[in-house]
N, C-alpha and C positions, 0 to 999 in steps of 0.2 A: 665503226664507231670509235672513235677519239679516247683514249686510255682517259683522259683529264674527264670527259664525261663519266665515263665509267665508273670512276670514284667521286663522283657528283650525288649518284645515286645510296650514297652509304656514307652515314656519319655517328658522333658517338648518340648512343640512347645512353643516359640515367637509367640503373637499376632503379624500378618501379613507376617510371614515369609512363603515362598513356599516350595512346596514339593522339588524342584527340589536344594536346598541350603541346604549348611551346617547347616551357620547361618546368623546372618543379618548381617554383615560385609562382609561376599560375594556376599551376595544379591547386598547391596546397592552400591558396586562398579561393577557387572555387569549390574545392571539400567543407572550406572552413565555413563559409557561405552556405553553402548548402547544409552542413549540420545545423548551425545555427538559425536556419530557418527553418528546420523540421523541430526544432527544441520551442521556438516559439509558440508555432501551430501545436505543441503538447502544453505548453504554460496559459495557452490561450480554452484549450480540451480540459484539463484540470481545474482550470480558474472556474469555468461554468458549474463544477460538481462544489468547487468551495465557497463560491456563490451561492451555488444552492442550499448547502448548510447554514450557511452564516443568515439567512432570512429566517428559516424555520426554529434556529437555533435561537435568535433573537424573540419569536412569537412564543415559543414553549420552553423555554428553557431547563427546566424543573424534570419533562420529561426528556427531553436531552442529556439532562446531569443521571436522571434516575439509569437509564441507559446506557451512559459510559459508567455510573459506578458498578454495571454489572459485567466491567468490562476487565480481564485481568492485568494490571499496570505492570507486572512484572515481566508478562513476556512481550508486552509493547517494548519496554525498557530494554529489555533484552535484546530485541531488535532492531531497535535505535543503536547500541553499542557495537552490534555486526555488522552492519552496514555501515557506520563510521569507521570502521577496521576497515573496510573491504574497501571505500574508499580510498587509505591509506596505499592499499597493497595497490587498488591502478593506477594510482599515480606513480609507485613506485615502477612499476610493468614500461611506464613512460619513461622513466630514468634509465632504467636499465637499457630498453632499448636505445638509445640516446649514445650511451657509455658502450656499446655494440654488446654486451652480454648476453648470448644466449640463453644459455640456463638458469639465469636467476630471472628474467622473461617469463621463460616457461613456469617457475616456481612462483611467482607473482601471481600470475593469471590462475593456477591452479586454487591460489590459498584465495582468490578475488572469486573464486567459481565454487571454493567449499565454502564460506562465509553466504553466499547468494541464496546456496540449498540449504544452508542454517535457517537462513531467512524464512523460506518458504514451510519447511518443517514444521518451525514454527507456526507456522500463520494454519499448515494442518492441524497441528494442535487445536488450535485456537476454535477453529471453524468446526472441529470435531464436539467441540464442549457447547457450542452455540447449541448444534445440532442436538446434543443429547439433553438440554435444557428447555426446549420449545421455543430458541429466540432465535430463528430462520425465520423473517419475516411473511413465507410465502407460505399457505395454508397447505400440508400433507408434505412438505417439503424435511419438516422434523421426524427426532422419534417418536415412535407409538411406539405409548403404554398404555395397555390394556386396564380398565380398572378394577378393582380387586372385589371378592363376591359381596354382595351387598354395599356395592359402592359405584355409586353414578357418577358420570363425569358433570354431571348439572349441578350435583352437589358441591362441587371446588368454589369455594369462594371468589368471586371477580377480584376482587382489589382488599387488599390487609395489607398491616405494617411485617416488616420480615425484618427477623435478627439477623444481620450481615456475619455476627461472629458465629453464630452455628452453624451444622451443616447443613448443604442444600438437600432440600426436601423434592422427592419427586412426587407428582402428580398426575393422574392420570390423565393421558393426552392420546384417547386408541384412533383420532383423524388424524396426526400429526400438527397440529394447528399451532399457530404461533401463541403463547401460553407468558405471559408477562403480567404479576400479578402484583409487584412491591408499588405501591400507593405513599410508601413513607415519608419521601421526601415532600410532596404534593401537600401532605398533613403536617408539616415542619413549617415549608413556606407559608402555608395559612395562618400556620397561627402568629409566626413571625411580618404578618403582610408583605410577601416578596413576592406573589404572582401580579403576572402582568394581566392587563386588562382582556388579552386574547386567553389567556390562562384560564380566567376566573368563567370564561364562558366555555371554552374547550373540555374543561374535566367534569364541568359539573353537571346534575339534573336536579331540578328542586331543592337546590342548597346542598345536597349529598355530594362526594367523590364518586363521581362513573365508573366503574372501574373499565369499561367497554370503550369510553371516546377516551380515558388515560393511554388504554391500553394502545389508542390507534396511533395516536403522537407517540406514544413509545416504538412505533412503529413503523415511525416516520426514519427515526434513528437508526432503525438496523436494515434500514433499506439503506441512508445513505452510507452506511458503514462498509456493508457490503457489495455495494459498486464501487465503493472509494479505494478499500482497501483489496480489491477481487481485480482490478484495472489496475491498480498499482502491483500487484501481484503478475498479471500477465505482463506486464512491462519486464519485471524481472526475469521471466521464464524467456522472455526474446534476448535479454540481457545477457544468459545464460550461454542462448544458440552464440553471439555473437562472440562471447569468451572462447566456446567451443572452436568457433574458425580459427580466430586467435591463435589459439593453443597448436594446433596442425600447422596453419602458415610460421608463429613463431618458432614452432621443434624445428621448420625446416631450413630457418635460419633465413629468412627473407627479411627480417628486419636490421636496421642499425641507423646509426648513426646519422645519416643520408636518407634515409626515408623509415618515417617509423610513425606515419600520417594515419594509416589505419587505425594503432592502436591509441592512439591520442584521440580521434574525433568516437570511438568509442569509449574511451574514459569518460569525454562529456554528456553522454547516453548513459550511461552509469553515473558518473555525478550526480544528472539532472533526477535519476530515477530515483538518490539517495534523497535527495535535498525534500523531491516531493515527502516522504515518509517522515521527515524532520519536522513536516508541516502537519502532517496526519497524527503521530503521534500525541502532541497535545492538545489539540482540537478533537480526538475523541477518545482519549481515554485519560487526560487529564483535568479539565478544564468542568469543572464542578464538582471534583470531589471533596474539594471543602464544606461542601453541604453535609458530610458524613458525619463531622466533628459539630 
C-alpha cells in the first residue's frame, strides 16, 4: 500500500465535531434544528394546559381570582426574580465559553444551578402551605386534622366571608379533603353584578351561594395550578441534570471558543423553561387580585 494512500486515511477532526458531520457548521445547524424543534413540541405541550385555563378562567372567573388570591404573590415574585437572575448567568456561561474561560464557565453554571434549586425550594415552600391548608385538590392528599372534642367536622361552615388580614384559621379536616371555604369574593361580584352567566348558575342553589359547587370551580384552579406549575417544576429539575453535565464536561475544559454548541442549545432549555414561568406567574397568582381592594 502507497504512503499517499496511507495518509488518505487520516485528516484533521475539529475538537468536538461528530462522526456523523461534515464539519461544524453542519453540525451546529442540525443541533440548532433539532433543539428548536423539541422547544416547539413543549410551546405546543404548554399551550394545551394554557388553553385550558384560559376557557375555565373565562367561565368562572370569580373562583379563579378567589383562588389565586389564596395564592402567596410574594414567593411567586420571588421566583420570577431568580430565574431572571439565572437566566442572566447562562447566558453569561455562553460568553464565557465563547472568550475560552474556563473557570468563570464553571462559576456561571454553578450560580445558574443555585438559582434553579432556589427556585424549587421555593416552590417546596409553597406546596407545603397548600398541603397544610386543605387546598391539594385531591381528596386525603392534604393534612389531617382531627377535630376537636365536641366538635364535628359537619359542623364547618361550607362557604363564609374570610378576613384576609387575620390569621389563617385551621379547621378540621381528619379525611384530608380538599377544604376551600372563602365565598367572599363571589358575594362582592354579586352585588357589584360582575358574574358571568356560567357563574350565576355554577355557585348557586335556590338563589343562595353553594358553598359545594363554589368550592368545585375553586377546584378547578388548584388542579390547573398544580399540573402547571408541578411540569414546569419537572422541567427545571431536567434543567438541573443538564447543568450538572455541564458542569463536569465544562471543569474538564472541553469547551471554547470553537465549540461551545452544548452549552448554548441548553441555555435555550433554560430560557425557554424561564419564559414559561414569566407566563405562569401572572396568570395565576396575579391576575384578579384587584378584586381584593
Amino acid at each position: 500500500m502507497s504512503a499517499h494512500s496511507e495518509t488518505e486515511k487520516f485528516h484533521y477532526h475539529e475538537p468536538g465535531l461528530q462522526h456523523q458531520f461534515e464539519d461544524m457548521q453542519q453540525q451546529e445547524e442540525s443541533v440548532s434544528i433539532g433543539m428548536w424543534m423539541f422547544l416547539v413540541q413543549e410551546i405546543m405541550f404548554f399551550g394545551g394546559l394554557f388553553t385550558a385555563y384560559l376557557v375555565y378562567r373565562s367561565r368562572y372567573p370569580m373562583a379563579f381570582a378567589a383562588g389565586s388570591n389564596h395564592l402567596d404573590a410574594f414567593w411567586g415574585g420571588l421566583n420570577t426574580l431568580v430565574l431572571i437572575v439565572s437566566s442572566l448567568t447562562m447566558a453569561l456561561t455562553v460568553f464565557y465559553a465563547q472568550k475560552n474561560n474556563r473557570n468563570m464557565q464553571v462559576l456561571m453554571i454553578v450560580l445558574t444551578m443555585f438559582f434553579g434549586a432556589v427556585f424549587l425550594g421555593v416552590k417546596a415552600i409553597e406546596y407545603t402551605d397548600k398541603f397544610d391548608h386543605g387546598l391539594v385538590p385531591v381528596a386525603g392528599w392534604n393534612k389531617r386534622v382531627p377535630a376537636h372534642a365536641g366538635e364535628s367536622h359537619a359542623a364547618v361552615k361550607p362557604c363564609w366571608e374570610v378576613d384576609h388580614n387575620a390569621p389563617a384559621e385551621e379547621h378540621p379536616n381528619p379525611r384530608g379533603e380538599f377544604q376551600f371555604t372563602d365565598c367572599s369574593l363571589v358575594k362582592q361580584a354579586q352585588d357589584g353584578n360582575y358574574l358571568t352567566a356560567a357563574e350565576r348558575v355554577g355557585y348557586f342553589s335556590n338563589g343562595q351561594i353553594d358553598g359545594n359547587k363554589f368550592r368545585d370551580k375553586v377546584r378547578i384552579f388548584y388542579y390547573l395550578y398544580f399540573v402547571m406549575t408541578g411540569l414546569h417544576a419537572l422541567h427545571m429539575v431536567i434543567g438541573l441534570g443538564l447543568m450538572t453535565w455541564l458542569l463536569i464536561t465544562a471543569w474538564r475544559g472541553r469547551y471554547n471558543e470553537d465549540y461551545y454548541m452544548p452549552i448554548e442549545m441548553s441555555g435555550l432549555y433554560w430560557h425557554f423553561v424561564d419564559i414559561v414561568w414569566i407566563f405562569l406567574f401572572p396568570l395565576l397568582y396575579l391576575l384578579g387580585r384587584h378584586f381584593m381592594h
